[in-house]
LOLUMKE-423162 format. One record per residue (C-alpha): x, y, z. Coordinates in steps of 0.25 Angstrom, whole numbers, padded with zeros to 4 digits, always signed. Layout:
! residues N
XYZ
...
//
This chain:
! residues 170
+0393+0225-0411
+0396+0211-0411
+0405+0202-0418
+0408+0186-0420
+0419+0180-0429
+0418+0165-0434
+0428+0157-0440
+0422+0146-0450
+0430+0133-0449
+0427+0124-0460
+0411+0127-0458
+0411+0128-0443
+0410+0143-0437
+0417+0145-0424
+0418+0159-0416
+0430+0167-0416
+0426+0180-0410
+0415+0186-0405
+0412+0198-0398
+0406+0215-0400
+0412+0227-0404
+0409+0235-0390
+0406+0249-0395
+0398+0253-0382
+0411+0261-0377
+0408+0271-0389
+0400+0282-0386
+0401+0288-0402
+0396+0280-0412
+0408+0281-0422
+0418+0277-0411
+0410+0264-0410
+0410+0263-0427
+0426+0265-0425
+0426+0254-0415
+0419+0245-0422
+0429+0246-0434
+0439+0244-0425
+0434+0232-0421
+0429+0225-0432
+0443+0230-0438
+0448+0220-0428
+0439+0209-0426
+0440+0207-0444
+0455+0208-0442
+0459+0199-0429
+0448+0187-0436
+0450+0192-0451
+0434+0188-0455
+0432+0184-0467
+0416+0187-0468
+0410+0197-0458
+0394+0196-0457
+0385+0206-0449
+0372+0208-0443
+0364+0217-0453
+0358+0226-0446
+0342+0227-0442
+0332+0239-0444
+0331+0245-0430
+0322+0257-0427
+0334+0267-0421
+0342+0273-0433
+0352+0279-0426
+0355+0263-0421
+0355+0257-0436
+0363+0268-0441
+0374+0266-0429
+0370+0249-0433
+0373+0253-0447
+0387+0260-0445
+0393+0249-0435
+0391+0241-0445
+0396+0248-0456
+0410+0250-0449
+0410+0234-0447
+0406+0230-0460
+0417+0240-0465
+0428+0235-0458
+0426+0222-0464
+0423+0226-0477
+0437+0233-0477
+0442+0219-0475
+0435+0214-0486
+0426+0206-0477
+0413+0202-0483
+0401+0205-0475
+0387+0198-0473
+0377+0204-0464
+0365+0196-0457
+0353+0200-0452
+0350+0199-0438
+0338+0191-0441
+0346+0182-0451
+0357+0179-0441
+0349+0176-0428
+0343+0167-0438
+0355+0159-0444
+0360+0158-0427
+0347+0154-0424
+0336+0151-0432
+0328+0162-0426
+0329+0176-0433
+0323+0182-0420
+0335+0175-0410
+0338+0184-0397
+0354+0187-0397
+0354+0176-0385
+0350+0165-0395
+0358+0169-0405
+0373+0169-0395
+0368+0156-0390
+0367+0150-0404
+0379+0156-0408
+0384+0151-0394
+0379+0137-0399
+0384+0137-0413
+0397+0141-0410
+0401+0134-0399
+0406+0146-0389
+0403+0146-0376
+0396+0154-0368
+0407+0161-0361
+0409+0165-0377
+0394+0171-0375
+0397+0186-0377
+0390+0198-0368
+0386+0205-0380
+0378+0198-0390
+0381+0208-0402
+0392+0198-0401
+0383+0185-0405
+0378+0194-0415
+0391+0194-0420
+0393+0182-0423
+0378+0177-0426
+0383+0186-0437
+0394+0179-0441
+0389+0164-0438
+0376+0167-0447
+0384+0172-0458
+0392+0158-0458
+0379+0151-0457
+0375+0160-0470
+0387+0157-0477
+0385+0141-0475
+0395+0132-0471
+0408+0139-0477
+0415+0127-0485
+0428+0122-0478
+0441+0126-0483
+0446+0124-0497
+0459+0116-0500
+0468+0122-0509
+0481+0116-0517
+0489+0128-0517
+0488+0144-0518
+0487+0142-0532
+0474+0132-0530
+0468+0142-0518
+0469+0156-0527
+0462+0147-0539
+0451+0143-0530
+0451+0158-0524
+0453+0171-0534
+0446+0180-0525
+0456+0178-0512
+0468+0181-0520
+0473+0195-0523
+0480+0198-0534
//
């Protein structure tokens, strides 16, 4: 299972974080749900996301697979809707689209765009490309959203909770 974590400055995305939950050490399924609450627990705390997008997943022909597809990604999308973490999911056509321009892109074209876009290099090329997944996940929800407006200025506390009831508890 793959994740990638960017970081919009102004309108420019940059990667923080990249990389797979490894689950290949769990012979029983519900040990590899527990680890993937773990980590995903961990990832959302250490980078404190403020969106989380996903791939949504595709009709395959093995049930017991979509089923075991279904609850992994239940357990994420979980974990960061307990931290009130709004989620978007994509679908794999969509985001190989939005990376590439072609909906039927291999996972090799899609890193190397990636690789391209954001500017890492390729010792920053993972093993595993679940973990490009990842963040052609992330990179094509910022490309959804549009360029994300830079930074308000405010006055004072008084002028920021004005302009911004819904992120003040009272």
């Amino acid at each position: 299972m793959g994740y990638g974590v960017l970081r919009v400055a102004g309108v420019k995305p940059e990667m923080i974080a990249m990389g797979i939950i490894d689950l290949r050490k769990f012979a029983n399924h519900y040990l590899k749900l527990r680890h993937i609450h773990e980590r995903v627990l961990s990832i959302i705390e250490s980078y404190l996301p403020d969106e989380m997008a996903i791939e949504a997943p595709f009709y395959g022909k093995n049930v017991q697979s979509m089923l075991k597809l279904g609850r992994a990604q239940g357990v994420a999308m979980a974990v960061a809707l307990s931290r009130d973490i709004p989620i978007t999911e994509y679908a794999p056509l969509k985001i190989k689209m939005a990376i590439t321009g072609n909906g039927q892109a291999s996972k090799e074209q899609v890193a190397d765009m990636l690789q391209r876009m954001l500017h890492f290099s390729k010792e920053d090329m993972p093993t595993f490309m679940d973990a490009t997944d990842g963040l052609a996940a992330a990179y094509c929800h910022y490309l959804q959203m549009g360029r994300p407006e830079v930074e308000k200025s405010y006055r004072s506390w008084k002028d920021f909770i004005t302009k911004n009831p819904d992120k003040v508890k009272r």
